[in-house]
TORLUM-602070 format. One record per residue (C-alpha): residue number from 0; x, y, z; residue in three letters. Coordinates in steps of 0.001 Angstrom, whole numbers, plus 524288, in hexadecimal, padded with zeros to 5 digits. Each point is the difference from the previous one (the first is absolute). Layout:
N
   seq      c1      c2      c3   type
   NUM       X       Y       Z    ALA
...
// end
This chain:
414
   seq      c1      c2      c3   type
     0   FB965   F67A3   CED45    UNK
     1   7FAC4   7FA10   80C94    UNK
     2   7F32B   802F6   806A1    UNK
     3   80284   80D65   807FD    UNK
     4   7F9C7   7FFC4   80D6B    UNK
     5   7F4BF   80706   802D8    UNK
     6   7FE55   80DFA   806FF    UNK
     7   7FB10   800B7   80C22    UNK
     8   7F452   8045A   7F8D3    UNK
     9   7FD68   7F646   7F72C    UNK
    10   7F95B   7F469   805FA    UNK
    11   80773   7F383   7FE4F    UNK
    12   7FB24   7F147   7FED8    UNK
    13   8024B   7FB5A   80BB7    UNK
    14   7F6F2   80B01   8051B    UNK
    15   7F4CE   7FDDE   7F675    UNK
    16   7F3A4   7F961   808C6    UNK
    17   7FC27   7F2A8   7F950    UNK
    18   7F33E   80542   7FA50    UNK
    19   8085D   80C2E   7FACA    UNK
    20   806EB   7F4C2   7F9B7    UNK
    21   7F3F0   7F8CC   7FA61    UNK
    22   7FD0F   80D41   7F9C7    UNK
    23   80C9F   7FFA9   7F927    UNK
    24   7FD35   7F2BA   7FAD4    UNK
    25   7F168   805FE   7F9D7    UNK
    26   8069F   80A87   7F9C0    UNK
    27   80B5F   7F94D   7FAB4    UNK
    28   7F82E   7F526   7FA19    UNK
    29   7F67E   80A8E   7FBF7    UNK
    30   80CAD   805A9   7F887    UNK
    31   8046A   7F1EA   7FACA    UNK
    32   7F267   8022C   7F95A    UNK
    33   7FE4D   809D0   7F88F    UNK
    34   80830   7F862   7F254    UNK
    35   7F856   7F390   8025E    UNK
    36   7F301   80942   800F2    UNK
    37   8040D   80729   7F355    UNK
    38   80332   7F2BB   7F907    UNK
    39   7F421   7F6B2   80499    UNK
    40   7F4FF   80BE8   7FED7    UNK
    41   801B4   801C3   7F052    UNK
    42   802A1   7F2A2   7FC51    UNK
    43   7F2F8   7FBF5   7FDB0    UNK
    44   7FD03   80C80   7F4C1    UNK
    45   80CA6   7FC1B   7F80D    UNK
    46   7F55A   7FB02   7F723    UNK
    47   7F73B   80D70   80042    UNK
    48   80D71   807C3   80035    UNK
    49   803E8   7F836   7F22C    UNK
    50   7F293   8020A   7FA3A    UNK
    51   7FE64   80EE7   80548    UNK
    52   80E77   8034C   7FA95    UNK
    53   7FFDE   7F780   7F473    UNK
    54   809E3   7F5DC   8035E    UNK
    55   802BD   7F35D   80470    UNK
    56   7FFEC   7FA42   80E58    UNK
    57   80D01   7FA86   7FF01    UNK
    58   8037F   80F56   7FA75    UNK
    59   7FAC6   80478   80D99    UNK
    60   8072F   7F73F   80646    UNK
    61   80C0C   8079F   7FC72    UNK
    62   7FA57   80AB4   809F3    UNK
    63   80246   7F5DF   80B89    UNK
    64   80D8A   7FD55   7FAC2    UNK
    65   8022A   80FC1   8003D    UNK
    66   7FAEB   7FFBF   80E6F    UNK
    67   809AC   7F44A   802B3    UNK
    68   80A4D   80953   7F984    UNK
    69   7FE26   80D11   80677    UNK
    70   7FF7A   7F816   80CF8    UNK
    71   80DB6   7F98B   7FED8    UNK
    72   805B5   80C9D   7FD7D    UNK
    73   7F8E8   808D4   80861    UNK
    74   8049E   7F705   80C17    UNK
    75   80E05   80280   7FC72    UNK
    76   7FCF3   80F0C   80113    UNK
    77   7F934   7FE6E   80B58    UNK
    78   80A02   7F70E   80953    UNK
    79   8099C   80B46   80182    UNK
    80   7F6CE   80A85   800B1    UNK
    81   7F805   7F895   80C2F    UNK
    82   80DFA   7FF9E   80611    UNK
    83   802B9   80E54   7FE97    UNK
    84   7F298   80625   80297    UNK
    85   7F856   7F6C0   80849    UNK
    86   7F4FA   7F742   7FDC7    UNK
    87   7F5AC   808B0   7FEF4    UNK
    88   80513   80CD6   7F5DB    UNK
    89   8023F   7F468   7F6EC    UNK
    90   7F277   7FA2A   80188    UNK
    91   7F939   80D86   7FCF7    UNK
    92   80690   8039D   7F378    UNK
    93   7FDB1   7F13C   7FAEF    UNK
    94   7F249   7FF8A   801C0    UNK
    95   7FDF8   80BBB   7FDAD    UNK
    96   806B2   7FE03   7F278    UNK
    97   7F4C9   7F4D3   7FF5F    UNK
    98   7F5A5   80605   8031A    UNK
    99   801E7   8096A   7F1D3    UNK
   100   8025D   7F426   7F72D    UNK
   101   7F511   7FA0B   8058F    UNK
   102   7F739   80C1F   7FD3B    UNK
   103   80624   8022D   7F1C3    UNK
   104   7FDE1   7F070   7FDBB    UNK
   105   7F14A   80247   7FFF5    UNK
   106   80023   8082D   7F4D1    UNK
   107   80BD7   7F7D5   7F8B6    UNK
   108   7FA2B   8020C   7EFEB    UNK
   109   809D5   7F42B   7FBA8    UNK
   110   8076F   7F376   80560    UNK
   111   80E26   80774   7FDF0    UNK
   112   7FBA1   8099C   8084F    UNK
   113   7F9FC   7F7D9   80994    UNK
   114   80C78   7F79A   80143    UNK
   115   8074B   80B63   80300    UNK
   116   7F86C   804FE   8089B    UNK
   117   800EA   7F313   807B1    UNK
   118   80E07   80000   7FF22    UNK
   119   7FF05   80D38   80810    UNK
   120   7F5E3   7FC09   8098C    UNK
   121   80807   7F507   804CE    UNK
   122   80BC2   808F2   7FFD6    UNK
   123   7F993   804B2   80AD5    UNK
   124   7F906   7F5D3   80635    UNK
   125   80BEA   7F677   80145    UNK
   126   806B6   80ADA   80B96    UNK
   127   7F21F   7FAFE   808F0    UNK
   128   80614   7F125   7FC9C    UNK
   129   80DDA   802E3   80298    UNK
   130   7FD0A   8089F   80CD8    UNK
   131   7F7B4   7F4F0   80581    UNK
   132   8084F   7F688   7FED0    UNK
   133   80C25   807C9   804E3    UNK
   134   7F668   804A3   80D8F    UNK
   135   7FFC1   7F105   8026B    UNK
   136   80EEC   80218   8055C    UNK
   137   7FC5C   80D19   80483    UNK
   138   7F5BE   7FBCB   809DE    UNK
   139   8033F   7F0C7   8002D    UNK
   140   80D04   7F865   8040D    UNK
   141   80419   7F748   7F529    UNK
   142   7FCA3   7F4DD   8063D    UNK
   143   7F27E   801F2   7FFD7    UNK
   144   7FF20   804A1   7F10E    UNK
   145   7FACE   7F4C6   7FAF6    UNK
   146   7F61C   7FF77   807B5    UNK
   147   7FA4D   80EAF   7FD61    UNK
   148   8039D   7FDB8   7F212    UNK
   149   7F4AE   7F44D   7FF69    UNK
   150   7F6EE   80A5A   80A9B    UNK
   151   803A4   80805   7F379    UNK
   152   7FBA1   7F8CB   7F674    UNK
   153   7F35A   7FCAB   80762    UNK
   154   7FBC3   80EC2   7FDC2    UNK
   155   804F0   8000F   7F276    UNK
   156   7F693   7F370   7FCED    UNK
   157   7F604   807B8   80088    UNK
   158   802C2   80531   7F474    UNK
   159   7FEA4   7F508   7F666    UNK
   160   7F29D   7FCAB   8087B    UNK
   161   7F9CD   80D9D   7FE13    UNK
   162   80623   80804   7F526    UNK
   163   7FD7C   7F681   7F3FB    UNK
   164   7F0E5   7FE7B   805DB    UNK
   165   7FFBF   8101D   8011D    UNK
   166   8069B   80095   7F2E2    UNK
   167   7F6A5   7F6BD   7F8B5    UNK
   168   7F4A8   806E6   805BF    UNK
   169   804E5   80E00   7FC1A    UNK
   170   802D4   7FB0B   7F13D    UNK
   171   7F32E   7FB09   7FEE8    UNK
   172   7F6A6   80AA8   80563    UNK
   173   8092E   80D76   7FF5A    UNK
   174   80BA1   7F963   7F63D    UNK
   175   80E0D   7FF21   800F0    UNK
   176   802DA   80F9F   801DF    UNK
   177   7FAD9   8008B   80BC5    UNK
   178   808C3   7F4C1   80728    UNK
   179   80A90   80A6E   7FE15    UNK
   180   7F906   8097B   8087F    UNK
   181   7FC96   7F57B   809B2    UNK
   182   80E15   7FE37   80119    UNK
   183   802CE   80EC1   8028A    UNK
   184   7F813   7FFDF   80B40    UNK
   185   8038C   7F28E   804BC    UNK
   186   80F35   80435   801BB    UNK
   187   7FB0D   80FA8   80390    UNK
   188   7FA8F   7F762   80D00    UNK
   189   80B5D   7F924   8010B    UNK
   190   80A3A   80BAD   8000F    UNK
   191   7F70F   807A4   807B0    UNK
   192   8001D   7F42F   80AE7    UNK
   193   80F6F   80125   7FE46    UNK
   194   80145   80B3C   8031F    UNK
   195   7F764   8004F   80BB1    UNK
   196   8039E   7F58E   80722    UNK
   197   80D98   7F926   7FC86    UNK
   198   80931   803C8   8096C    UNK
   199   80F50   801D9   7FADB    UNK
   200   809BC   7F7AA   80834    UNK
   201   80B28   8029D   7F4C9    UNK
   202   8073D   80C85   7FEFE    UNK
   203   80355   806CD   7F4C8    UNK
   204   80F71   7FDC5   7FB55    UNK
   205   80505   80B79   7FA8D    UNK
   206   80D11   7F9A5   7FDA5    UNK
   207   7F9D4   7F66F   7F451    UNK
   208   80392   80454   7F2EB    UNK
   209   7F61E   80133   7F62A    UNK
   210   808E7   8012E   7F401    UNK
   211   7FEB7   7F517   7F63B    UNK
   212   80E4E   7FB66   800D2    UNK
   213   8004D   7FCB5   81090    UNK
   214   7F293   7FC7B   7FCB9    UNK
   215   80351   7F39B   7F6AD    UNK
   216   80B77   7FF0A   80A6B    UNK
   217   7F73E   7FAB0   809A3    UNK
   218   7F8C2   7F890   7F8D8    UNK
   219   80B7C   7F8C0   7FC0E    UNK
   220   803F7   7FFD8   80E0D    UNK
   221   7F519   7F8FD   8036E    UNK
   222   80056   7F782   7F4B6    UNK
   223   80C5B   7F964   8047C    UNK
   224   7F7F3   7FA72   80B8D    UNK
   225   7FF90   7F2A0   7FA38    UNK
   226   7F439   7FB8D   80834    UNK
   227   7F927   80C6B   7FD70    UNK
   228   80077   7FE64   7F168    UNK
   229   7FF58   7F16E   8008E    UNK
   230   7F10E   80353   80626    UNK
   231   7FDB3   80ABB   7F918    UNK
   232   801CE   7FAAD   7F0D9    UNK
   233   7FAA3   7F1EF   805ED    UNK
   234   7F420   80873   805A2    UNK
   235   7FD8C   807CC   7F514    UNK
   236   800A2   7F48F   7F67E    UNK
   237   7F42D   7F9AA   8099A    UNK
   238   7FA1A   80B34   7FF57    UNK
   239   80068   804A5   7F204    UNK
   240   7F4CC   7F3E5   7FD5A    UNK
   241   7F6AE   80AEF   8075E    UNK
   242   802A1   809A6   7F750    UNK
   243   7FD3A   7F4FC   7F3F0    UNK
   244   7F419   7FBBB   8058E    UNK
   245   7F969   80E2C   802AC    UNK
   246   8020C   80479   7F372    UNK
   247   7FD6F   7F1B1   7F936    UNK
   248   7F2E1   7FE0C   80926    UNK
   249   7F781   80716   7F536    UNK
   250   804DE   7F7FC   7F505    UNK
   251   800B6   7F2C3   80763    UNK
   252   7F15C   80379   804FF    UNK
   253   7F8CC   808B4   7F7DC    UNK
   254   805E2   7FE27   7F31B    UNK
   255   803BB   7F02A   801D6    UNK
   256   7F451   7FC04   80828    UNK
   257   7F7EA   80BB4   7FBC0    UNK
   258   7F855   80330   80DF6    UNK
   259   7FBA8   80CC2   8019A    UNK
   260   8041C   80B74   805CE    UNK
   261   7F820   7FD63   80E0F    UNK
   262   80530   7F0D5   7FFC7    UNK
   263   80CD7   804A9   7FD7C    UNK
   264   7FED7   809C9   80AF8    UNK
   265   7FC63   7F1E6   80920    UNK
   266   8086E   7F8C1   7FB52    UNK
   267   80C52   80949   801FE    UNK
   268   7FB74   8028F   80E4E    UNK
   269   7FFD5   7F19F   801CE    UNK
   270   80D27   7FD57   7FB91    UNK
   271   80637   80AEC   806BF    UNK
   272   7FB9C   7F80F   80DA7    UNK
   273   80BC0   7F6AC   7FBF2    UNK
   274   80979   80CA6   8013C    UNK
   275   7F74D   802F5   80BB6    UNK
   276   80225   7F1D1   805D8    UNK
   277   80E3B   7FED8   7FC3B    UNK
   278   80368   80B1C   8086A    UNK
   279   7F824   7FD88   80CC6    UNK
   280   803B2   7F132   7FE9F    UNK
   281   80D95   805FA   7FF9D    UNK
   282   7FE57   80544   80B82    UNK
   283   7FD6D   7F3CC   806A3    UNK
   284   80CF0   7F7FD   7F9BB    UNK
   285   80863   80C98   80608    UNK
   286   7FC51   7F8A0   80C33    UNK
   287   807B7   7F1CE   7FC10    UNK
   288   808AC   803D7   7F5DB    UNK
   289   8086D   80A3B   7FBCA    UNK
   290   7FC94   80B61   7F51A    UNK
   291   80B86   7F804   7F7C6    UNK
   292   7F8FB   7F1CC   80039    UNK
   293   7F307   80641   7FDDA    UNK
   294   802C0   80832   7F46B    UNK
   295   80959   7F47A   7F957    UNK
   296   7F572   7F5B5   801B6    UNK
   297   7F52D   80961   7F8E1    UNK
   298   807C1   80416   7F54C    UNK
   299   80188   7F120   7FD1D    UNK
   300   7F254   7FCAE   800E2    UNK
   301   7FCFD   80C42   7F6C9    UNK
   302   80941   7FBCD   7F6FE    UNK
   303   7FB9F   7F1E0   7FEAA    UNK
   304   7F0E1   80513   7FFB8    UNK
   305   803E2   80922   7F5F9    UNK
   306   80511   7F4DD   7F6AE    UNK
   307   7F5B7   7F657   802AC    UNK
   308   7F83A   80C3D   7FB72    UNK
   309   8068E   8036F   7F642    UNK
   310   7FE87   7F35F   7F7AD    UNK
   311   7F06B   7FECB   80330    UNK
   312   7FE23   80CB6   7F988    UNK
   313   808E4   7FDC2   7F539    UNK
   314   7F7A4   7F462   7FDE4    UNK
   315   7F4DE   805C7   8029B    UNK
   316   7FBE7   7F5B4   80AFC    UNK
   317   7FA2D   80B6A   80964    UNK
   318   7F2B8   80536   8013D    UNK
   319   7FC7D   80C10   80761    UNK
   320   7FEED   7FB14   80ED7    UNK
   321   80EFC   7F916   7FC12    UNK
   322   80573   80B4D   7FD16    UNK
   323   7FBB4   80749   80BA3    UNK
   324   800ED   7F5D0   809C5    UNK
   325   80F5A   7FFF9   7F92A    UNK
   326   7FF8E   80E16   800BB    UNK
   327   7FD3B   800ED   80D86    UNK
   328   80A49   7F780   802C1    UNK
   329   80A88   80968   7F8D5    UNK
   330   7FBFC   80A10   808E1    UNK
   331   7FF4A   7F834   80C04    UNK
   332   80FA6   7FE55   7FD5E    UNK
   333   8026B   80D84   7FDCA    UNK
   334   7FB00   8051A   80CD7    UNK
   335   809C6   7F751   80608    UNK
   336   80A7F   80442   7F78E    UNK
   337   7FDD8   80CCC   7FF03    UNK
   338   800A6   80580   80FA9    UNK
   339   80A51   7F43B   80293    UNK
   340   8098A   8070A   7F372    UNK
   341   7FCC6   80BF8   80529    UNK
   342   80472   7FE8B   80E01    UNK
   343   80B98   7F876   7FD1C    UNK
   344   8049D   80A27   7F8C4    UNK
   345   7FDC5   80BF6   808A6    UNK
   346   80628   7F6A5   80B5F    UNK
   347   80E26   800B6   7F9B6    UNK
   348   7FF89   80EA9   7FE64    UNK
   349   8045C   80998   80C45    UNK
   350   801E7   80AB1   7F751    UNK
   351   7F930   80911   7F4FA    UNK
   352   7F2FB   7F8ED   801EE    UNK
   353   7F82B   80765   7F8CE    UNK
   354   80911   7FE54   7F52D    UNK
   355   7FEF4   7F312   80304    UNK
   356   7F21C   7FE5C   8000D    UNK
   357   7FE65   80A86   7F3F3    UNK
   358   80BB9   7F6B4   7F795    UNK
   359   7F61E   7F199   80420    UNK
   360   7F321   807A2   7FC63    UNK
   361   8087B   80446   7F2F7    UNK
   362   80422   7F17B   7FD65    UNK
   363   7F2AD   7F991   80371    UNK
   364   7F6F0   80B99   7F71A    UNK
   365   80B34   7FBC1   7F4DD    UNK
   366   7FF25   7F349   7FFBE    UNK
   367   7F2EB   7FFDF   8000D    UNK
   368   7FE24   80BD8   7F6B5    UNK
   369   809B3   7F860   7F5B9    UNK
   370   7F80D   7F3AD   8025C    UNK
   371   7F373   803DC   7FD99    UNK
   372   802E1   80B47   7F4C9    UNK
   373   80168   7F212   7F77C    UNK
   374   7F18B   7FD65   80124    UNK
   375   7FC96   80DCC   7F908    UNK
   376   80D4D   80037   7F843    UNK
   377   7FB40   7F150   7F9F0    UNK
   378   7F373   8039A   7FEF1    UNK
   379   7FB99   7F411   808F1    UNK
   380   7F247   7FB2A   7FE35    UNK
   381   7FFE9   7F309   80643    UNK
   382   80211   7F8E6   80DDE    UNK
   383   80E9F   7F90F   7FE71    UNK
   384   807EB   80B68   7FBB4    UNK
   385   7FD48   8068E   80D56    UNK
   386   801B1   7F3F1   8087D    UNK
   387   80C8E   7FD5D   7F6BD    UNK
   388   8056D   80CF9   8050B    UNK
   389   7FC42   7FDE0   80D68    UNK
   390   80603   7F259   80178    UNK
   391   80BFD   804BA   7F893    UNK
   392   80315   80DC6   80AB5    UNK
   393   7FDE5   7F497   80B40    UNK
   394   80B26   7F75E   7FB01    UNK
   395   808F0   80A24   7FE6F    UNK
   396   7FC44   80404   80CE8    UNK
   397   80407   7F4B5   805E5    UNK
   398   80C86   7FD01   7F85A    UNK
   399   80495   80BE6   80689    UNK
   400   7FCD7   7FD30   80D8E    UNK
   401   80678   7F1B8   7FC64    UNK
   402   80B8D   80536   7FA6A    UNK
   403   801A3   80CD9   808EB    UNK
   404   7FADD   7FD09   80EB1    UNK
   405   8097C   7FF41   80AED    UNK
   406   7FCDF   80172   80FC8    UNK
   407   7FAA0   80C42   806C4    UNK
   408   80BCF   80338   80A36    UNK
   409   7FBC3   7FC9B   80D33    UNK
   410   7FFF3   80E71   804C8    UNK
   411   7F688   8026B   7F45C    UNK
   412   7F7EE   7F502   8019E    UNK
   413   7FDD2   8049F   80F71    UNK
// end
């Protein structure tokens, strides 16, 4: 389906003033945050989860892989349904899905039931990822979608900053129910700031299809846009080492190195300024060089990082400010890979792009949801399996974009 035009009614983006415009950019990267928020706040009471529900950490764990899980498939739900409702009717049944796992989570009596209670709540957080990033073509022309993708990520850095600090200090002097219910309130504000202020440039498409058959259809449709999957899979691969290193952080820090639960809380905030950097650094490159030659370049260097790595922590050559400073570096490559993959992709598409955007958030929570299950499937208490993993999704990643990439068409690339 292509992009209807808008009623007379309906404002469109050419007629949006540029501070409407900065709005959209707060709200949208306020959306991009609410799985990060969810993921960084409870990472520093694994430890007082395992001990309050008699378990281990790397048991917990599993409840992060369960959040990857419900997040890849919710976003397939979600692409057509954005398409055939709007933006916004989406948004409201998501959260508000969220905003009842969240509540039940506080009172979770077991780990099974709190992993499938995650699985739920991201069932319904994933439609605020998958609506923000299909907005960015909604409000922006493609051209520019790099760009807001690293403005983006600037609002979604916040979250690794704050929400491990805020998490630390809520295990330690209220314990780990209570993040749950900070979390209820934090997306509450966010919805409520949705659906106040974010205007709706996209109209509704009654003619899409919501059966499961035309459904896969387009998906496959998509698919067969070689560049688009060549970025996508190459992206998500990247990518996927985020997903490894949130839900390795506690063992590689609190378990291997065995700081505390405030340290840990520093420490995280400190490495997330390397996905911080990457992206606004990013921003500067889109000035020289193309999205192509910038995300190629980092996906080497984090590949040959991760194996230099690899074999210091497999020898065990690496004290703590190693690690991080090695760390940081990881994450300074993914937020150049990950708005770069992201943009590319969305640039081949014309049509179904919320199915388009719904089938890359799918690919990129899988990848990273299969990656980092292995830590709590393995039962991984030490500092190389994780960076093994890591190094591993990044050279697959770039075999693919080796062994798949061809030209954007010059009528694309315009």
């Amino acid at each position: 389906m292509i992009l209807s035009a808008a009623p007379t009614e309906t404002p469109t983006r050419e007629t949006l003033s540029p501070g409407t415009l900065r709005l959209v950019i707060l709200i949208l990267g306020a959306l991009s945050t609410v799985t990060p928020v969810s993921i960084d706040m409870y990472l520093p009471a694994l430890p007082q989860i395992a001990t309050s529900l008699h378990c281990t950490t790397a048991q917990v764990s599993l409840s992060l892989s369960s959040y990857f899980i419900g997040m890849a498939m919710g976003q397939l739900l979600y692409g057509p349904l954005l398409d055939r409702y709007g933006r916004k009717r989406p948004i409201y049944f998501g959260l508000g899905l969220y905003l009842l796992c969240s509540l039940a989570c506080v009172v979770a009596p077991t780990v099974g039931i709190l992993i499938g209670l995650r699985f739920f709540q991201a069932l319904g957080a994933c439609v605020s990822q998958v609506a923000a990033m299909t907005m960015v073509r909604d409000f922006f022309p493609p051209k520019e979608g790099a760009r807001v993708f690293s403005l983006q990520m600037l609002i979604l850095g916040v979250s690794p900053l704050l929400a491990p600090t805020l998490g630390s200090l809520i295990t330690v002097h209220l314990g780990w129910h209570w993040i749950f219910l900070a979390l209820a309130i934090i997306v509450g504000l966010i919805l409520a700031a949705t659906a106040a202020f974010l205007p709706q440039v996209y109209r509704p498409d009654p003619t899409v299809i919501l059966r499961p058959k035309p459904i896969i259809d387009q998906f496959i449709v998509v698919l067969q846009e070689r560049r688009y999957a060549t970025y996508v899979f190459a992206g998500a691969c990247s990518f996927s080492g985020l997903f490894v290193y949130v839900a390795g952080s506690p063992i590689i820090l609190m378990e291997s190195f065995h700081v505390s639960a405030k340290t840990y809380g520093i420490l995280f905030a400190i490495m997330a300024m390397g996905f911080i950097g990457g992206n606004q650094l990013n921003i500067l490159a889109l000035r020289s060089f193309s999205s192509e030659r910038i995300f190629a370049t980092a996906l080497v260097i984090q590949v040959l990082s991760g194996v230099i790595f690899s074999l210091g922590a497999y020898l065990g050559l690496y004290n703590l400010d190693v690690t991080v400073t090695l760390l940081f570096l990881q994450l300074l490559c993914f937020g150049f890979t990950f708005p770069n993959a992201s943009a590319l992709a969305l640039a081949s598409i014309t049509r179904n792009i919320g199915s388009a955007a719904a089938l890359m958030g799918f690919m990129q929570t899988s990848f990273g949801a299969i990656a980092s299950s292995c830590i709590g499937l393995l039962n991984v208490h030490s500092v190389a399996p994780v960076i093994f993993i890591m190094t591993g999704m990044a050279g697959l990643g770039l075999v693919i974009l080796v062994t798949t990439w061809r030209p954007l068409p010059a009528a694309q690339a315009a």
